[in-house]
C-alpha positions as CSV (number, residue, x, y, z in Angstrom):
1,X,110.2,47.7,38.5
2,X,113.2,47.9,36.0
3,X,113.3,50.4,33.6
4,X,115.9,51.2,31.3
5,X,117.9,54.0,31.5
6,X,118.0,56.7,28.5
7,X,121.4,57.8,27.7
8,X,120.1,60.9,26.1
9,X,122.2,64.1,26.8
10,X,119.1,65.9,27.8
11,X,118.1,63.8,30.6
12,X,120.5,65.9,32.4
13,X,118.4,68.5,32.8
14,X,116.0,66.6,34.7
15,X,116.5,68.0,38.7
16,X,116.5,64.9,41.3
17,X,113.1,66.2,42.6
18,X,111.8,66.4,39.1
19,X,109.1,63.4,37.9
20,X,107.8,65.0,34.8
21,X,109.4,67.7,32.2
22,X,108.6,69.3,29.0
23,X,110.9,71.2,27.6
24,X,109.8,73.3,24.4
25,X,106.7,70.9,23.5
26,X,104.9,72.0,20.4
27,X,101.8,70.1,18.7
28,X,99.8,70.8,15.8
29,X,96.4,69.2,14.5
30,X,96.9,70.5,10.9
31,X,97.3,74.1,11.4
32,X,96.1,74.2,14.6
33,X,98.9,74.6,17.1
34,X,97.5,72.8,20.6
35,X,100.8,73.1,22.4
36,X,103.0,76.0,21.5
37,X,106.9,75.5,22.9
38,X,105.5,74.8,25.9
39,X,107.4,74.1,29.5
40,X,106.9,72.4,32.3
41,X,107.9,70.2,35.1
42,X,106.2,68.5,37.9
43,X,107.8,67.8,41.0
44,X,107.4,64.1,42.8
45,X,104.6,63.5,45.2
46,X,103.3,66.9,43.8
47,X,99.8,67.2,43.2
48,X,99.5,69.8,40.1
49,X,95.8,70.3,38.0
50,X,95.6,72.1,35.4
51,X,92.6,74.8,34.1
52,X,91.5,76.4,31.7
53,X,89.0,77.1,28.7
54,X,88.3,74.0,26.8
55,X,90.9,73.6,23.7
56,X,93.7,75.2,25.6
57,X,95.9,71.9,25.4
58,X,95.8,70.5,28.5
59,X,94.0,67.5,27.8
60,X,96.8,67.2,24.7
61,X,99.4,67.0,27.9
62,X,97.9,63.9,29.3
63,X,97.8,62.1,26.2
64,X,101.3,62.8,25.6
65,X,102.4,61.8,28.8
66,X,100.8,58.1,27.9
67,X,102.2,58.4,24.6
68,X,98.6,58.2,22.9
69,X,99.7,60.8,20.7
70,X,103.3,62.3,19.9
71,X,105.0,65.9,19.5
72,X,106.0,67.8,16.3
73,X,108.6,69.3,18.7
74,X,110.3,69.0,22.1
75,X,111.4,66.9,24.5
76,X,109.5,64.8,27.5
77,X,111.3,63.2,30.7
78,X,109.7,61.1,32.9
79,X,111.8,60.2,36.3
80,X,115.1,61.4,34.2
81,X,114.4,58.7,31.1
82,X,113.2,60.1,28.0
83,X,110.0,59.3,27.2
84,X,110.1,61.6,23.9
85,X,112.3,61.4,21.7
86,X,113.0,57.7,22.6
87,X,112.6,54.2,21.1
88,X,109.4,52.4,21.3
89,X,111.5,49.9,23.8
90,X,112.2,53.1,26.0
91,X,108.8,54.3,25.8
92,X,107.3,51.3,26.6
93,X,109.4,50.9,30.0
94,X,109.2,54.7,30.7
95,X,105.2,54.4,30.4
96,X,105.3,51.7,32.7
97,X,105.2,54.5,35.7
98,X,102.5,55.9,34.3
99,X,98.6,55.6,35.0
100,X,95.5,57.2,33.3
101,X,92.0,57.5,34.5
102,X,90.2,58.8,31.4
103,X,86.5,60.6,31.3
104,X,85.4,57.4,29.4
105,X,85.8,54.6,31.9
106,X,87.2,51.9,29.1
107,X,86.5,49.1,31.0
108,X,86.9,45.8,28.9
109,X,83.0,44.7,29.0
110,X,83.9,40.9,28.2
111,X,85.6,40.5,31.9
112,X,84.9,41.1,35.2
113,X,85.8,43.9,37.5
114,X,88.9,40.9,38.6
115,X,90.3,40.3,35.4
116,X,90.2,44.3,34.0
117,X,92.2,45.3,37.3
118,X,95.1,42.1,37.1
119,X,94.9,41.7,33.4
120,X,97.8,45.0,32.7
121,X,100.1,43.3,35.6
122,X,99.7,40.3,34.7
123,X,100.1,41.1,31.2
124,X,102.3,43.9,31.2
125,X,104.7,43.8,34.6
126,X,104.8,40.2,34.8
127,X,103.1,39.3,38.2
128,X,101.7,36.2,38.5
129,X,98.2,35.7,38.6
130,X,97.5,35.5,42.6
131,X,100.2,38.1,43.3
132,X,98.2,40.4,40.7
133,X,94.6,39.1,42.4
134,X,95.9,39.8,45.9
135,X,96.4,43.4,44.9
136,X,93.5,44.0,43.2
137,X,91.1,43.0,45.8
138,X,93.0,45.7,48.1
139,X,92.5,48.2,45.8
140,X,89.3,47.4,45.3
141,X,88.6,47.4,49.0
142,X,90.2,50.7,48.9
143,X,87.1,51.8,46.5
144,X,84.9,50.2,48.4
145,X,83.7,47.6,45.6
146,X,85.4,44.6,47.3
147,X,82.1,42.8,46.8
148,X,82.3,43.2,43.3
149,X,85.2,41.3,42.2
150,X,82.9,38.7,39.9
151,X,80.3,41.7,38.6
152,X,80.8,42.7,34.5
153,X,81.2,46.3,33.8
154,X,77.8,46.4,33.0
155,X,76.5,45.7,35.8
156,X,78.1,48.7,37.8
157,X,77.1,51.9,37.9
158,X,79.1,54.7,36.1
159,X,80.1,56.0,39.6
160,X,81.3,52.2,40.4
161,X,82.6,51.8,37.2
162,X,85.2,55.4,37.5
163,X,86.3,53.4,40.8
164,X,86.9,50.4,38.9
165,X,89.3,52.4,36.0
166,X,90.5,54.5,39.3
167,X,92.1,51.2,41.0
168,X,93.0,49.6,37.6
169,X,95.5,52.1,37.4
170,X,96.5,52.0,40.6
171,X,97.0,48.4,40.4
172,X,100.5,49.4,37.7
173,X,101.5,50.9,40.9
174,X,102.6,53.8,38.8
175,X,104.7,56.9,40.2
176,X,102.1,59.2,37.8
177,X,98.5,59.5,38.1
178,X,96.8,61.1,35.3
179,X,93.2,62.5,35.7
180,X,91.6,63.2,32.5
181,X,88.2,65.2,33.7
182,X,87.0,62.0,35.4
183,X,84.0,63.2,36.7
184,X,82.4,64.4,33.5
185,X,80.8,61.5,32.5
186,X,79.4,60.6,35.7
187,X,75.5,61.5,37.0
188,X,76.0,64.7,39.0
189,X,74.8,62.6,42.1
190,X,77.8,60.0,41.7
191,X,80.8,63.2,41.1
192,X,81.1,63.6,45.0
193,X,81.8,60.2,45.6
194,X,84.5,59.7,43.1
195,X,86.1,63.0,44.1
196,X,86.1,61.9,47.8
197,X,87.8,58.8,47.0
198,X,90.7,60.8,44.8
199,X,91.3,63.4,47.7
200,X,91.7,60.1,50.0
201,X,94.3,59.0,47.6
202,X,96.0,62.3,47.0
203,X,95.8,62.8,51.2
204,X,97.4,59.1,51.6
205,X,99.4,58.0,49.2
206,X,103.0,59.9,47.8
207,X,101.8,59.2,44.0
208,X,102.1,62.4,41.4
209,X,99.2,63.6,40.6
210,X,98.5,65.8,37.3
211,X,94.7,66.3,36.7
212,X,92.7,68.1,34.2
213,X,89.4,69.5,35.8
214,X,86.7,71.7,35.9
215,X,85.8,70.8,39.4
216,X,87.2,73.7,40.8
217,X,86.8,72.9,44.4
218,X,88.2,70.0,43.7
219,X,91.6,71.6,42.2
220,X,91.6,73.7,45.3
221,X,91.5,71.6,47.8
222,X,93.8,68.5,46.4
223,X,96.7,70.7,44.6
224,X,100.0,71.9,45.4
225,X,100.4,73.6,42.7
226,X,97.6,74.9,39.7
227,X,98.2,75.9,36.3
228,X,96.4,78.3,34.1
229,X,96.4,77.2,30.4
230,X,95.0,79.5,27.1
231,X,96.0,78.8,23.7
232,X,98.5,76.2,24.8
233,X,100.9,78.0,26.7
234,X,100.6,78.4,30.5
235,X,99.9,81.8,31.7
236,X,100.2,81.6,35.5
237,X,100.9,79.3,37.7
238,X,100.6,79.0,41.1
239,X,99.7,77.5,44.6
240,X,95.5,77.2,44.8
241,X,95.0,80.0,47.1
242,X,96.8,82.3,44.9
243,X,95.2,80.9,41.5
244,X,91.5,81.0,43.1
245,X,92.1,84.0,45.7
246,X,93.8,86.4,43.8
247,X,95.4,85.6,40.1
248,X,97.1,87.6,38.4
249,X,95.9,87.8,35.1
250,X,92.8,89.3,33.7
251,X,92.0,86.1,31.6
252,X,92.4,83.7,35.0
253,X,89.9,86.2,36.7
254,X,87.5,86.0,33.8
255,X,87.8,81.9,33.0
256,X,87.2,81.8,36.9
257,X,84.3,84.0,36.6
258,X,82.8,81.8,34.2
259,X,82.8,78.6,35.9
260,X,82.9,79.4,39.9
């Protein structure tokens, strides 16, 4: 896909291996400070989650990353093009690379499973309408739905519907996959099967991965790399055996306490 390349001094700081860094990102809702000069970076075809007590900012990371929301300070960089501060033109083509898979499904309810996964390429890459059909019936083969092109949202399941929104974004063919807690919506019969179908992905495919979870096995056996968040900064990082086996800090141990 063509994206436009940011002539921003800053991009230079962006390592070829790098996909993803924040550099000193601060935000505020009012006086609360969610993100507090904050950095980061996320290596390609790197699979990195991130924990932590709820409030702690890393759902705030996500959001920024799909420019739902901005920062009071700092700088972002996607694939070495700013994605903050940039103009809505760069953002737009940065964002491009990027797909979410929010706890809400957000499925458009007026058209079928078909239309919500080919309506963003159509719409937004500029496929044409049987290219965009021809991939979404391999992804949603690939979730095992394939008999479900013609079905409304409705009529799924909320474990069928998570696997709907998982190959939507997919279908953007995006460098970034962002995982928003997408199990906590679902019946707690339906979680395994949407976390065996992301640790499929994540074994198969080279797409980053950045996920916010509190399925801790999950995080374990999936990441390269995990990252401990409190009060919007991180406080250790590390590969999963470390962070589950033996962290370092006395506020890792007690979060993992709480919720292993």
């Amino acid at each position: 896909m063509s994206v436009e390349t940011s002539k921003q001094p800053t991009d230079l700081h962006t390592t070829p291996s790098e996909l993803i860094r924040l550099e000193q990102v601060t935000k505020r809702f009012g006086s609360n400070t969610v993100l507090d000069h904050l950095d980061f970076s996320v290596q390609a075809g790197r699979h990195v989650t991130l924990i932590g007590p709820s409030g702690s900012g890393k759902t705030t990371i996500l959001r920024l990353l799909m420019t739902l929301t901005k920062p009071d300070e700092g700088t972002i960089t996607v694939d070495g093009q700013r994605l903050f501060p940039a103009s809505d033109k760069q953002c737009r083509e940065v964002r491009k690379q990027i797909g979410m898979v929010f706890q809400q499904f957000n499925l458009f309810p007026n058209m079928t499973v078909l239309r919500n996964i080919t309506e963003a390429p159509v719409t937004v890459l500029g496929l044409s309408k049987d290219e965009a059909e021809a991939r979404a019936r391999e992804l949603l083969d690939l979730v095992g739905l394939a008999d479900k092109c013609d079905a409304r949202p409705s009529q799924l399941s909320g474990g069928q519907q998570q696997r709907v929104a998982i190959a939507r974004a997919l279908a953007m063919r995006p460098k970034v996959l962002l995982l928003d807690e997408v199990t906590s919506a679902l019946d707690p019969e339906l979680v395994a099967g949407v976390l065996d179908l992301l640790r499929d992905i994540a074994r198969t495919t080279d797409i980053t991965m950045l996920c916010v979870t509190h399925e801790m096995s999950f995080a374990r056996d999936i990441s390269d790399q995990v990252l401990m968040f409190d009060s919007g900064r991180v406080i250790e990082s590390g590969p999963p055996e470390q962070i589950f086996g033996d962290p370092e800090q006395d506020r890792t141990r007690e979060f993992l306490s709480a919720v292993l």
